[in-house]
N, CA, C and O of each residue as an XYZ file, in Angstrom:
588
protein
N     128.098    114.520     63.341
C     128.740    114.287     64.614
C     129.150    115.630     65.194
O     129.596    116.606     64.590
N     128.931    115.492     66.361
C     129.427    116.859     67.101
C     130.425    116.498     68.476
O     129.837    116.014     69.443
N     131.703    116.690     68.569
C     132.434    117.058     69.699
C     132.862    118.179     70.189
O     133.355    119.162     69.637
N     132.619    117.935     71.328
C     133.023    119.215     72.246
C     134.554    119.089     72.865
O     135.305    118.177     72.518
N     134.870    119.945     73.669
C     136.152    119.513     74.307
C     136.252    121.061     74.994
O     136.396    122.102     74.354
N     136.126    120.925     76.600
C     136.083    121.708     77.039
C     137.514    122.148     78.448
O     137.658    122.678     79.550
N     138.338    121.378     77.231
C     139.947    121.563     78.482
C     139.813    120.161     79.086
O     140.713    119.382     78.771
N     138.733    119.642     80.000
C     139.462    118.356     81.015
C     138.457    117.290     79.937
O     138.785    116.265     79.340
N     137.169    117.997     79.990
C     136.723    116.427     79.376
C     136.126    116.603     78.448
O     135.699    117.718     78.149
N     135.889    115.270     77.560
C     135.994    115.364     75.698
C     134.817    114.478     75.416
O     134.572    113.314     75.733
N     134.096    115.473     74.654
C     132.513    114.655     74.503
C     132.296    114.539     72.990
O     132.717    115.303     72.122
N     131.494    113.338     72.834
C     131.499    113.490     71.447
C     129.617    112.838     70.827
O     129.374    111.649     71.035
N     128.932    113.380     70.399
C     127.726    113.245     69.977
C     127.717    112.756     68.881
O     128.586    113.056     68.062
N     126.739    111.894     68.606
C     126.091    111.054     66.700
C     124.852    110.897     66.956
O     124.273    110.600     68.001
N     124.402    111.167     65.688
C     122.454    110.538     65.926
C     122.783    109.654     64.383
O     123.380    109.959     63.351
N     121.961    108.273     64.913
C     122.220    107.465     64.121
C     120.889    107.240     63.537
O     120.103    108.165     63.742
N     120.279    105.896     62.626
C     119.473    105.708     61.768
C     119.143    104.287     63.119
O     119.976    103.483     63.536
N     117.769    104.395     63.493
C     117.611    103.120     64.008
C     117.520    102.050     63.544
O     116.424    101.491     63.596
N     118.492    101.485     63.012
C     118.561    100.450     62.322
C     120.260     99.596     63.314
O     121.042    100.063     64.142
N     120.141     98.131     62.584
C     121.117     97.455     62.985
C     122.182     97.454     62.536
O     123.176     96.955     63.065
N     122.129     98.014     61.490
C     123.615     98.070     61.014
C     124.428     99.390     61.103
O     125.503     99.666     60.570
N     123.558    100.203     61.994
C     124.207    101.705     62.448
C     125.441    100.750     63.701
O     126.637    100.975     63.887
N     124.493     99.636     64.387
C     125.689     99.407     65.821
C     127.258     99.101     65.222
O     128.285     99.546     65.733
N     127.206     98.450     64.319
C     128.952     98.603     63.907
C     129.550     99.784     64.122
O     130.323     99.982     65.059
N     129.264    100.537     63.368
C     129.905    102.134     62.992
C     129.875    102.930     64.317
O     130.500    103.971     64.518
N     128.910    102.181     65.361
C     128.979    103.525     66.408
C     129.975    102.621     67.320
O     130.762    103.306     67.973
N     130.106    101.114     67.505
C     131.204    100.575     67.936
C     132.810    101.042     67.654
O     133.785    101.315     68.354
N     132.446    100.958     65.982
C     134.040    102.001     65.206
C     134.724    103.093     65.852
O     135.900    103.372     66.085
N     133.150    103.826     66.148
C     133.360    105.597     66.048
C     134.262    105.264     67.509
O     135.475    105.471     67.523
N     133.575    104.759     68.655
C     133.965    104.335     70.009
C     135.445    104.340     70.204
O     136.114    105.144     70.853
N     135.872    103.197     69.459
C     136.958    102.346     69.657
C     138.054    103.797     69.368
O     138.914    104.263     70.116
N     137.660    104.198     68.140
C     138.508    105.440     67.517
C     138.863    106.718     68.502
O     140.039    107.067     68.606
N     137.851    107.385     69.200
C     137.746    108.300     70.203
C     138.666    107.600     71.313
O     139.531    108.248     71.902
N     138.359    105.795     71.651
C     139.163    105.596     72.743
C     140.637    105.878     72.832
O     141.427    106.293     73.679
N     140.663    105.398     71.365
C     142.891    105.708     70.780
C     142.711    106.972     71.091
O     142.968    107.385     72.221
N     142.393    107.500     70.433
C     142.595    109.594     70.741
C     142.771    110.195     71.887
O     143.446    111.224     71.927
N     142.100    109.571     73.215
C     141.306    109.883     74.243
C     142.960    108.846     75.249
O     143.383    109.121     76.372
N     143.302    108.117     74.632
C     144.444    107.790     75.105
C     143.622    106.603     76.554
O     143.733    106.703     77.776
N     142.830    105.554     75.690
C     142.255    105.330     76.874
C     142.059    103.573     75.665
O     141.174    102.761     75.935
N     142.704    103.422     74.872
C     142.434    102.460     74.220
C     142.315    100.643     75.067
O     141.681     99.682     74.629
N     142.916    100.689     75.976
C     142.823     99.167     76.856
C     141.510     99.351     77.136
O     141.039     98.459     77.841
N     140.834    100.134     76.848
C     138.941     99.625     77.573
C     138.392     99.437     76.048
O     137.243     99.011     75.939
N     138.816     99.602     75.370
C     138.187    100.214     73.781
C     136.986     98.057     73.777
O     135.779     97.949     73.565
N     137.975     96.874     74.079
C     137.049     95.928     74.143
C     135.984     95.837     74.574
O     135.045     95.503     73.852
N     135.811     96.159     76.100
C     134.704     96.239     76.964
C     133.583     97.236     76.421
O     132.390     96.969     76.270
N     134.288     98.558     76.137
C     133.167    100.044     75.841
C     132.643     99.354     74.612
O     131.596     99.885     74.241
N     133.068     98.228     73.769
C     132.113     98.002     72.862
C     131.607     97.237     72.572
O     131.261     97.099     71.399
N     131.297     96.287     73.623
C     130.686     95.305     74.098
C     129.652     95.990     74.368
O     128.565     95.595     73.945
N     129.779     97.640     75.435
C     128.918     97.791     76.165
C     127.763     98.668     75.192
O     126.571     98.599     75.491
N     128.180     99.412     74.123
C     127.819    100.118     73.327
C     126.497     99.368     72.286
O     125.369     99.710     71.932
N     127.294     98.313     72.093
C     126.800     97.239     71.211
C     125.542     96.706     71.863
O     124.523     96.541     71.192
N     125.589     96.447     73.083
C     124.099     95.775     74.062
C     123.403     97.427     74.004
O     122.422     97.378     73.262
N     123.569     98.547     74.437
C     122.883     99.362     74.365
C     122.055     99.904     73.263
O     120.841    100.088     73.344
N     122.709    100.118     72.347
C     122.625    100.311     70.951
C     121.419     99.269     70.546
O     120.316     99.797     70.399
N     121.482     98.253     70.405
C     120.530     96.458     69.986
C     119.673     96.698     70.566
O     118.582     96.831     70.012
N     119.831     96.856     71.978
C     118.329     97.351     72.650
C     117.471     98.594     72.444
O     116.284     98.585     72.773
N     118.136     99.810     71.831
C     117.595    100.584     71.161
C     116.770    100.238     69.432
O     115.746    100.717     68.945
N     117.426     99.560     69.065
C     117.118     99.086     67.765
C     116.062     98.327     67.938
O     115.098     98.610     67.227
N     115.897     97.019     69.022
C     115.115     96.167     69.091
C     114.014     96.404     69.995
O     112.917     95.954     69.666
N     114.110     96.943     70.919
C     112.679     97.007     71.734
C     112.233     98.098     71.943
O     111.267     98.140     72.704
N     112.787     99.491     71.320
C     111.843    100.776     71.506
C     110.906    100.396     70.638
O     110.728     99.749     69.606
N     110.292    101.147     71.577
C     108.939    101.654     71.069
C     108.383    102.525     70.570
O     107.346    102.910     71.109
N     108.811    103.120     69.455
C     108.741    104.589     68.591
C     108.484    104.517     67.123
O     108.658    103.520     66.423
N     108.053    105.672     66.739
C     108.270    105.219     64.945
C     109.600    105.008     64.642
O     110.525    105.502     65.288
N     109.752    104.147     63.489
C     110.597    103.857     62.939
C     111.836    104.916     62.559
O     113.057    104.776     62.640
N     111.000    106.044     62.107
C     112.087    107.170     62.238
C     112.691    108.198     62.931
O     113.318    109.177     62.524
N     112.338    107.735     64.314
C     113.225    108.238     65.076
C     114.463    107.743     65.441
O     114.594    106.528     65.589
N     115.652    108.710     65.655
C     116.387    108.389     65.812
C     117.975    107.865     66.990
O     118.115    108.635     67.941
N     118.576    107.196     66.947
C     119.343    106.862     67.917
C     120.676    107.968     68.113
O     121.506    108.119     67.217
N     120.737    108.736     69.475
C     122.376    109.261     69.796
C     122.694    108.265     70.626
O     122.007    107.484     71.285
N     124.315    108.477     70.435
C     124.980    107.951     71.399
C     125.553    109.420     71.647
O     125.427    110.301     70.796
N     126.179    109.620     72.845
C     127.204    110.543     73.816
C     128.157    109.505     74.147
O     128.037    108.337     74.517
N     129.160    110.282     73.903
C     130.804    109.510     74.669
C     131.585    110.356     74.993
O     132.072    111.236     74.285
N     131.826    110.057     76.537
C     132.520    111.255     77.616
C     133.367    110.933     78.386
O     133.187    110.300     79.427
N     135.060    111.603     77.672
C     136.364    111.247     78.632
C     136.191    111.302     79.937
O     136.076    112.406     80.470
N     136.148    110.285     80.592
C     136.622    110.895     82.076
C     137.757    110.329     82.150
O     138.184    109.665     81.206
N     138.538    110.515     83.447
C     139.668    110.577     84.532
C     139.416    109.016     84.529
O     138.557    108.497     85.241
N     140.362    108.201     83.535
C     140.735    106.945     83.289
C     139.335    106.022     82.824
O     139.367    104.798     82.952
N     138.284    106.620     82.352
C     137.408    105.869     81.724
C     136.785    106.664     80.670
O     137.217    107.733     80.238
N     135.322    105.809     80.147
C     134.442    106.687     79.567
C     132.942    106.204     80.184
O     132.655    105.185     80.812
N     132.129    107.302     79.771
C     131.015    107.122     79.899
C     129.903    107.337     78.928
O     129.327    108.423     78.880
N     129.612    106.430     78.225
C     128.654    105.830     77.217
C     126.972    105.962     77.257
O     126.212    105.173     77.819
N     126.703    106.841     76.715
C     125.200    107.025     76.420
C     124.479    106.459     75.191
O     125.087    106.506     74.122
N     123.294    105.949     75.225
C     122.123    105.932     74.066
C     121.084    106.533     74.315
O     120.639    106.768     75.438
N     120.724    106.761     73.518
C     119.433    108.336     73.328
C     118.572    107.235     72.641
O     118.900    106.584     71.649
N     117.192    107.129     73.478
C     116.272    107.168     72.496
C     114.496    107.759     72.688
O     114.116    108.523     73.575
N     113.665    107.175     71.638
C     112.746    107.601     71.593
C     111.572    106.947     72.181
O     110.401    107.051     71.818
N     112.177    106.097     73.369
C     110.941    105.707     73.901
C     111.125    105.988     75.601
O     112.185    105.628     76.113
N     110.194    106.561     76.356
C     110.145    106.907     77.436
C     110.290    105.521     78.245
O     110.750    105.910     79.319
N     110.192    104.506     78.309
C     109.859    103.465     79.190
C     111.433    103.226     79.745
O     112.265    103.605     78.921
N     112.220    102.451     81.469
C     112.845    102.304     81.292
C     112.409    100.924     82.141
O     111.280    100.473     82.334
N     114.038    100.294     82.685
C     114.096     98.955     83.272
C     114.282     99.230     84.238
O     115.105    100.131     84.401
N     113.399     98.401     85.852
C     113.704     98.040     87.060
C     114.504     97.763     87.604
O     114.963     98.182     88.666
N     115.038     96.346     86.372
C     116.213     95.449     87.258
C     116.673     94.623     86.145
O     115.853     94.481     85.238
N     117.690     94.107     86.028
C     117.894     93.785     85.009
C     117.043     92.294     84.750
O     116.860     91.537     85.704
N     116.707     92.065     83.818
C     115.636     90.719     83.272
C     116.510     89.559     83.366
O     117.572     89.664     82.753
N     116.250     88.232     84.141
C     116.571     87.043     84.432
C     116.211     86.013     83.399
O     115.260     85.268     83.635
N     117.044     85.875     82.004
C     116.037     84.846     80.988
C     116.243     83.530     82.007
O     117.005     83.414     82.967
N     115.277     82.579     81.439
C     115.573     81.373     81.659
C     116.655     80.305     80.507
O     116.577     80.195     79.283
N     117.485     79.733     81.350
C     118.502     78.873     81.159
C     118.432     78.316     79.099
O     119.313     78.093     78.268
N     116.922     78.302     79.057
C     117.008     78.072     77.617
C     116.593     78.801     76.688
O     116.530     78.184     75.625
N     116.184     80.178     76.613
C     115.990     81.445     75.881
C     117.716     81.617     75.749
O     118.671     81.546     76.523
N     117.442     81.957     73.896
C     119.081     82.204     73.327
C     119.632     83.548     73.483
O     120.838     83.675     73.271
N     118.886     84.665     73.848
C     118.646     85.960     74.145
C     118.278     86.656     75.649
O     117.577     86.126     76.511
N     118.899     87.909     75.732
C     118.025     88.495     77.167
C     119.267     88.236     78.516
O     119.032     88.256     79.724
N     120.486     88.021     77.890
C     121.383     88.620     78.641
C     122.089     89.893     79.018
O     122.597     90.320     80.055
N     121.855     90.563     77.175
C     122.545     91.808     77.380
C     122.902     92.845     78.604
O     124.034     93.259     78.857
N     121.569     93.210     79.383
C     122.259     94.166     80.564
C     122.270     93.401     81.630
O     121.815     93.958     82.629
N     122.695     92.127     81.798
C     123.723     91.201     82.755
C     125.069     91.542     82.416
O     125.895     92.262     82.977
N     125.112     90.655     81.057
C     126.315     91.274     80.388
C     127.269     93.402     80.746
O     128.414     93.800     80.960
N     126.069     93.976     80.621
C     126.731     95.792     81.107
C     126.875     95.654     82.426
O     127.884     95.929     83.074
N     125.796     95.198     82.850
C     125.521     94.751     84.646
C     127.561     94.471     85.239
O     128.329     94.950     86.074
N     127.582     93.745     84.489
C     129.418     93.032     84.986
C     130.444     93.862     84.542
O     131.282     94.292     85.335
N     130.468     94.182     83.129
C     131.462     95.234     82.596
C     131.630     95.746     83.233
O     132.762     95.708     83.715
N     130.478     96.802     83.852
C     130.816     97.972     84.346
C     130.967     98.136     86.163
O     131.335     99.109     86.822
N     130.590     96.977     86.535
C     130.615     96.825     87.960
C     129.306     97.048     88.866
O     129.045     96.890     90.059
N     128.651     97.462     87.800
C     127.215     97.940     88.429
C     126.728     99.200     88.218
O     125.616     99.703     88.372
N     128.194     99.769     87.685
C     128.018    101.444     87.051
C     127.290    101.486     85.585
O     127.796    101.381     84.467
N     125.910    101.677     85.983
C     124.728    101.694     84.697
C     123.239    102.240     85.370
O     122.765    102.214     86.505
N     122.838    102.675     84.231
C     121.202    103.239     84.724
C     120.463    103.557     83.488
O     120.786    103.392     82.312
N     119.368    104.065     84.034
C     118.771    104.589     83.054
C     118.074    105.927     83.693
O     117.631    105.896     84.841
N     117.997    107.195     82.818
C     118.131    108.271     83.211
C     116.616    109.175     82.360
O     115.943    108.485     81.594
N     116.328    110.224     82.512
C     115.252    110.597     81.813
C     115.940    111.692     81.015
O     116.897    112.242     81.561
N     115.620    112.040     79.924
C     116.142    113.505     79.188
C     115.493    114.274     78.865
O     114.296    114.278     79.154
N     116.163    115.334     78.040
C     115.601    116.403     77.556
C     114.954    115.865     76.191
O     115.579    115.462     75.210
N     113.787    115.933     76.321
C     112.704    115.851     74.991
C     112.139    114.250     75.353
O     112.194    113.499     76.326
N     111.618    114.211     74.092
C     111.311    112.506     74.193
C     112.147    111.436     74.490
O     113.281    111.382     74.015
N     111.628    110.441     75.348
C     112.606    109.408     75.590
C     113.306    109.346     76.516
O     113.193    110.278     77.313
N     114.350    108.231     76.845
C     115.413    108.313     77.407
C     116.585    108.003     77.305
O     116.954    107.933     76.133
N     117.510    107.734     78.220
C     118.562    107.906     77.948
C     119.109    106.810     78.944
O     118.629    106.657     80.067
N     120.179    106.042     78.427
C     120.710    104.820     78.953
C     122.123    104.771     79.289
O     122.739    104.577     78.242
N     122.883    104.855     80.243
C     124.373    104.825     79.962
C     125.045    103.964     80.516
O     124.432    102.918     80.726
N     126.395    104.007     80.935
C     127.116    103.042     81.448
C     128.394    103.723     81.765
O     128.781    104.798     81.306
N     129.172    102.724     82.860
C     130.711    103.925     82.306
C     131.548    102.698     82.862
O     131.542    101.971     83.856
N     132.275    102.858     81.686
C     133.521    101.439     81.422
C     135.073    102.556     81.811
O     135.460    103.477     81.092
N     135.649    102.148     83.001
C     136.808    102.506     83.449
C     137.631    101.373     83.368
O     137.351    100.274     82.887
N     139.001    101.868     84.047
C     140.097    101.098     84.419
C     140.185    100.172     85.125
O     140.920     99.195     84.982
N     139.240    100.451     86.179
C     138.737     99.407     87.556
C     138.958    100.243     88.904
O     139.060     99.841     90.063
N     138.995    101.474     88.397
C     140.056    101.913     89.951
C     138.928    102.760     90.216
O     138.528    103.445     89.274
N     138.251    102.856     91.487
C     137.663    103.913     92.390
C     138.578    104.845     92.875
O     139.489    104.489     93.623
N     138.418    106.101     92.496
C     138.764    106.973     92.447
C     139.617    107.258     94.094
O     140.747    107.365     94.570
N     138.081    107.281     94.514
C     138.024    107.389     96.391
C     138.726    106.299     97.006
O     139.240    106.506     98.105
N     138.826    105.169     96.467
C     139.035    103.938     97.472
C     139.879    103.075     96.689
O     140.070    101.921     97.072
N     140.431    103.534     95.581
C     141.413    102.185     95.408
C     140.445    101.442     94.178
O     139.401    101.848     93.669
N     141.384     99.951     93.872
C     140.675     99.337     93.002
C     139.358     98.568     93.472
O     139.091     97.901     94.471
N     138.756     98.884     92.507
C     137.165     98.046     92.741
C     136.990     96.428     92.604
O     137.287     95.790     91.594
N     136.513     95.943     93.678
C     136.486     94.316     93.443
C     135.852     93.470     92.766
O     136.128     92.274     92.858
């Protein structure tokens, strides 16, 4: 693990094992940084949101097996903002509409709401990409609380 901390905002890096039972521990690591970070009332949501990101890294890249998963987690000014790293270049349009009787294929509906709409998917440095989200307080900075 690597954190930075550069005076205002506090970053913290892991590369995990793509596997499913890494998403606990990077939920843990989350929740832990949130107490520290003095930001613990989101610590539910950020790992909700971590947890759908993470699963979808595990479950539908498309890479060898041994490549591996980062997450990034970055204090901001009453939130955080949540990254997954991975090893497959492909990203999503829009978020996928299951039908009413598929038990699966809500997840980024589910981030879709957490976060208010604050989510994407981004391209990075090296292979792959990169997925984030950012779980705040509710408050727009510029305008007050968000509806």
């Amino acid at each position: 693990m690597r954190t930075e901390n550069d005076g205002e905002a506090s970053v913290s890096v892991r590369r995990w094992t793509r596997a499913a039972r890494c998403v606990g521990p990077a939920r843990h690591e989350l929740r832990r940084l949130l107490g520290e970070w003095e930001l613990a009332a989101l610590a539910d949501s950020a790992e909700i949101v971590v947890s759908e990101l993470f699963t979808n890294a595990v479950r539908h890249v498309k890479a060898p097996r041994d490549r591996l998963v980062e997450t990034r987690y970055e204090r901001l000014v009453g939130g955080v903002r949540i990254e997954v790293h991975d090893a497959d270049a492909s990203s999503w349009k829009e978020v996928p509409e299951p039908s009413p009787e598929e038990e699966s294929g809500r997840g980024l509906a589910l981030v879709d709401s957490i976060t208010g709409g604050c989510w994407g998917v981004s391209e990075r440095v090296g292979v792959g990409k990169l997925v984030w989200a950012v779980v705040d307080d509710g408050v727009d900075k510029n305008f007050g609380t968000r509806e």
